[in-house]
N, C-alpha and C positions, 0 to 999 in steps of 0.2 A: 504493500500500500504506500501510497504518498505521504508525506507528510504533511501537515498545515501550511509549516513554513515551504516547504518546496514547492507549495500550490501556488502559494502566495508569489512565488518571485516570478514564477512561470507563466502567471497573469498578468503578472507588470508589464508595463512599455518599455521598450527597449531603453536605453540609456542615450540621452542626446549625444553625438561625438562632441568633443570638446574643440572651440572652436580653435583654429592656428591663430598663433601671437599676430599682431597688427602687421606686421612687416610684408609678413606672408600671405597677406589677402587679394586677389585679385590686382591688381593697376599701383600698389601701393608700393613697389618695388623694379627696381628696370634687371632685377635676377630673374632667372628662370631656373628652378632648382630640380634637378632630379628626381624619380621615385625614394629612393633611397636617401637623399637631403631633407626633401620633403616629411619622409619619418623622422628621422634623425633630430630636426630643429622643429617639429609642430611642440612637442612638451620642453623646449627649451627658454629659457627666462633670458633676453639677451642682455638687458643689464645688469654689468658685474661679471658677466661668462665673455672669455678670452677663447676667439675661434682660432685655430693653427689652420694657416692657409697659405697654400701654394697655390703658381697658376703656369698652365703653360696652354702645346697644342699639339697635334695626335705626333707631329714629328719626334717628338720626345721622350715617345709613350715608355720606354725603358725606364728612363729618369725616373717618371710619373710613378710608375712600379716598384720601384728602390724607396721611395722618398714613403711612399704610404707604407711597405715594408718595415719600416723603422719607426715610423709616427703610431706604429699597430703596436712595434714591439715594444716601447717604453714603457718605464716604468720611473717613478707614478706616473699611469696613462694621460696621454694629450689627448685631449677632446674636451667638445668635441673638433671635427675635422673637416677639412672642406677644399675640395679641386676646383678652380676658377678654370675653364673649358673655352681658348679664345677658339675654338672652332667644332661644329658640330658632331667633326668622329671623335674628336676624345672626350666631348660628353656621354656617346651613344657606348662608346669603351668606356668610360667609369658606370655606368646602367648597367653594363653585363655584368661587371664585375660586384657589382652591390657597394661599389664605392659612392659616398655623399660627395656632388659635386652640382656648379654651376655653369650656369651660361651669361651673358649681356641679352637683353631679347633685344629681338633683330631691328627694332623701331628705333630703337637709339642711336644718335647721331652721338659717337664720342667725340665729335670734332666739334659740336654746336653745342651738347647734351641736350638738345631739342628731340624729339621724337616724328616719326618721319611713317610714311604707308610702304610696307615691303612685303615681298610672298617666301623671305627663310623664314625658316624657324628658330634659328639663333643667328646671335652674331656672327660671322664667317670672317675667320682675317682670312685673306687670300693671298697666299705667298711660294713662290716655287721652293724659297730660303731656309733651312732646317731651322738658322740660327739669325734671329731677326735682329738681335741689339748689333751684329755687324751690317748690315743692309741701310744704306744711307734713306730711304720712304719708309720703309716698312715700322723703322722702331720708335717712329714718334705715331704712328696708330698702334704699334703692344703695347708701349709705354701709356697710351691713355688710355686702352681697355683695361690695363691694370690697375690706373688710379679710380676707374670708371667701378670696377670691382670694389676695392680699398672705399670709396667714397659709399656706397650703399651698403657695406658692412657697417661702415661705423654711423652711418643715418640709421640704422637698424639697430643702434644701442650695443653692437659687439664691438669689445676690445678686439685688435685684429694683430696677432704674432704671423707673418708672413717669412717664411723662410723661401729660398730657391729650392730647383730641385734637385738641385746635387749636392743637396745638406741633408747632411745622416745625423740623426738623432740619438744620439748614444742614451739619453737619461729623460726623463721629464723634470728635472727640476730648474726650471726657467724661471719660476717666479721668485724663487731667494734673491734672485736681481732684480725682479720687475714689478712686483705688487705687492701692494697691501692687501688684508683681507685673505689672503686665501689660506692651505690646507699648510703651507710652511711661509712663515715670516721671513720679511727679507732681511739677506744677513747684514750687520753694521755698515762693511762698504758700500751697498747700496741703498741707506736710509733717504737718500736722495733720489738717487735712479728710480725708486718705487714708485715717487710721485711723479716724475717729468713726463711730459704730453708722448715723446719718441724718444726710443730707443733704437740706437742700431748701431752692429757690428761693422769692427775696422780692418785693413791690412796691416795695422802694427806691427813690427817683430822683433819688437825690444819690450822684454816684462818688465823691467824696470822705471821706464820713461809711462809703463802703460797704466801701474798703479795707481793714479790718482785721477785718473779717465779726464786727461787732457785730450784736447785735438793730436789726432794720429801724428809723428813724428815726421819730420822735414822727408819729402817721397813716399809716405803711405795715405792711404784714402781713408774714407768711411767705405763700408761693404755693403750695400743694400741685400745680402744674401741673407741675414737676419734683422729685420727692421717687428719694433712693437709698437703702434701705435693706440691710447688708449680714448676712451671713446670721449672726447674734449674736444670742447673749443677749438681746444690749440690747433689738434691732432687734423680736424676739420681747417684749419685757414693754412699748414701747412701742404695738406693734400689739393687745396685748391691753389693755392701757390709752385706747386710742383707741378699741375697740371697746364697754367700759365707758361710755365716757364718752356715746356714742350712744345704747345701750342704759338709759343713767338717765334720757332725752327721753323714750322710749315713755310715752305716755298725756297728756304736756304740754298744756296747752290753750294757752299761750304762745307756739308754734312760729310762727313768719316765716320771710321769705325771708332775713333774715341769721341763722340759727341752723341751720348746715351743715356737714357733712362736715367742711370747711376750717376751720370758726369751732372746733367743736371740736378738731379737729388742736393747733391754739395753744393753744387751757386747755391741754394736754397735753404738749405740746413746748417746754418752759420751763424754766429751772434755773439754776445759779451758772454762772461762767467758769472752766475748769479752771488751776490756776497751777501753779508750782516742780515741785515732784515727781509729780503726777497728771498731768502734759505727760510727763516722763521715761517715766511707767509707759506709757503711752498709747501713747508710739511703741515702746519697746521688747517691749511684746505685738504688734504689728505687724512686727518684724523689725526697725524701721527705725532703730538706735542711730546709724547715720552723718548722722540729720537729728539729735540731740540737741540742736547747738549753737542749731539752728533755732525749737526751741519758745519761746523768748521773744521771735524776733526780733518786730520793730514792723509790720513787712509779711507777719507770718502770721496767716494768717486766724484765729481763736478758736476754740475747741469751748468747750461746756457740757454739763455732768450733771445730768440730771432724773430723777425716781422713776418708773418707770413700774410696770407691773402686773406681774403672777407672769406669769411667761414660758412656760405654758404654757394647754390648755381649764381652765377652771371643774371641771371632773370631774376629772382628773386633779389638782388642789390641789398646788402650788407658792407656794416666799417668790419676794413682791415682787423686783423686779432691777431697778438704775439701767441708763440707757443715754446715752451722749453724743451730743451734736449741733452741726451746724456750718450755716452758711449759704451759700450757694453767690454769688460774686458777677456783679453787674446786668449786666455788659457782657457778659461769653461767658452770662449765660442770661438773656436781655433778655424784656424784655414788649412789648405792645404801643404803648404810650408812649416806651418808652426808645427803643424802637428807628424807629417814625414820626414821635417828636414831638424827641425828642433829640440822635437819630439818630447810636447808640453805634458805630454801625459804620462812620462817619466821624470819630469823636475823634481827637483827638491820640493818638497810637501804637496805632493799632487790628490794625496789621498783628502786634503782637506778639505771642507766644503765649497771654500772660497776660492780654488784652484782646479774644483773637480770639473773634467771636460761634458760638456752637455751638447756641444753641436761641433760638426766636421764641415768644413765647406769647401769643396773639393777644389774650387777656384780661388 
């Protein structure tokens, strides 16, 4: 026989689905997310959740494979996780594979961010090119489906860790350098880093010059191979600033292979050293008054404020917004050199938190 109560449930009306967060509703987004993103981010809270996100396109699909390999295999797990798809086989290949990933939908004009009548179904870069940031046309349209990405990530309230994809994830533990709030505090050298708007990894390869997360040494860059951006003001006037700055190349007859994404990033990402009281403000909009004492100390990393752009589209017309920045150090986010030629993950005191390797970057 039945029971009462099991009569009971089995007369009930189904249970309404729960509706997907605001982001994700119809027209409210210029993403177009996968079956499998689509699961992934419908019971996700986006503010406060830091998404790990790469992006490429089907020519790389190796990379692609490598890169979710190790974002799978970390520990503590990174998620959640997400493939930015600038062309429609490598989103149709993250589908098969049940990997969460997205697309630009095809109506967007990354060059206008106006919205336009088309019969794709995603965005399509079109390029004979494997490798776009050498191709003098091609890499000022990757470079703005990428900020075009990055920009409706963080309109959608996610902090966004964006690696490349030939950065191997040895660890999840990224946020001892980049946040507050989560499941491990950040450790004293980055009482600072936790709060600044970006984050990103350099070609340094002097540890010592790198301890106090100064601007990269005379011949090394900043790396956009690990950039964090969290979901601010800031983070917003520098991504439309960096988008700008792409957008003023269109038509250049001057364009080489060093005049990219990355080269631009740096015009952009540049500014004074926050001191005294603008350290005080910094951490105490972050929560963090009980690091106060910490903001001068000698073994904490820097931030600096730079100008970036109106923190919102060109249509909408907003004032300009600064945004701060900090540099991520060589040994837990190592490159290709540091880590085969240096070989940081053998140094004196590597086993220590504040030296343990968390990212490889093969370039």
């Amino acid at each position: 026989p039945i029971s009462p109560a099991a009569a009971d449930a089995a007369a009930a009306p189904p249970a309404a689905a729960a509706s997907p967060p605001a982001w994700m509703r119809p027209n409210a987004s210029a993403l177009s997310l996968n079956p499998p993103a689509a699961a992934e981010f419908a019971a996700v809270e986006p503010l406060g959740t830091t998404l790990h996100f790469t992006f490429g396109t089907s020519s790389m699909m190796d990379f692609v494979k490598n890169w979710i390999h190790f974002v799978r295999s970390a520990q503590p797990r990174l998620s959640p996780f997400l493939v930015g798809a600038a062309d429609k086989r490598l989103l149709t290949a993250c589908t098969e594979l049940g990997v969460p990933a997205a697309a630009i939908i095809p109506e967007l004009d990354v060059w206008t961010y106006e919205r336009r009548s088309t019969r794709d179904e995603v965005y399509q870069m079109r390029s004979d090119w494997a490798y776009m940031r050498h191709h003098r046309s091609d890499f000022l349209e990757m470079g703005l489906v990428k900020v075009a990405f990055l920009w409706e990530l963080l309109v959608a309230g996610l902090n966004v860790l964006i690696s490349d994809l030939d950065v191997v994830w040895l660890n999840g533990h990224w946020a001892r350098w980049m946040a507050y709030g989560g499941a491990e505090p950040p450790l004293p050298e980055a009482s600072l880093l936790a709060a600044a708007d970006i984050l990103v990894s350099t070609d340094e390869l002097n540890a010592e010059a790198d301890l106090a997360g100064r601007r990269p040494s005379h011949g090394s860059d900043l790396n956009t191979g690990v950039v964090f951006l969290r979901c601010t003001q800031g983070s917003k006037a520098m991504v439309q600033a960096w988008r700008q700055a792409m957008l003023g190349r269109k038509g250049d007859k001057h364009l080489n292979e060093n005049v990219n994404d990355q080269s631009l990033f740096q015009g952009v990402v540049r500014g004074a050293e926050l001191r005294g009281g603008e350290l005080d403000e910094l951490l105490r909009r972050s929560g963090a008054v009980d690091r106060l004492g910490l903001a001068e100390a000698t073994s904490t990393r820097r931030v600096y404020r730079a100008l970036g752009g109106p923190p919102c589209l060109p249509q909408e017309r907003c004032a300009p917004s600064s945004f701060t920045f900090g540099t991520l150090p060589m040994r837990p986010f190592s490159g290709g050199h540091t880590w085969f030629n240096q070989n940081v993950q053998d140094m004196a005191g590597h086993e220590q938190p504040r030296n343990e390797p968390i990212t490889v970057h093969f370039t």
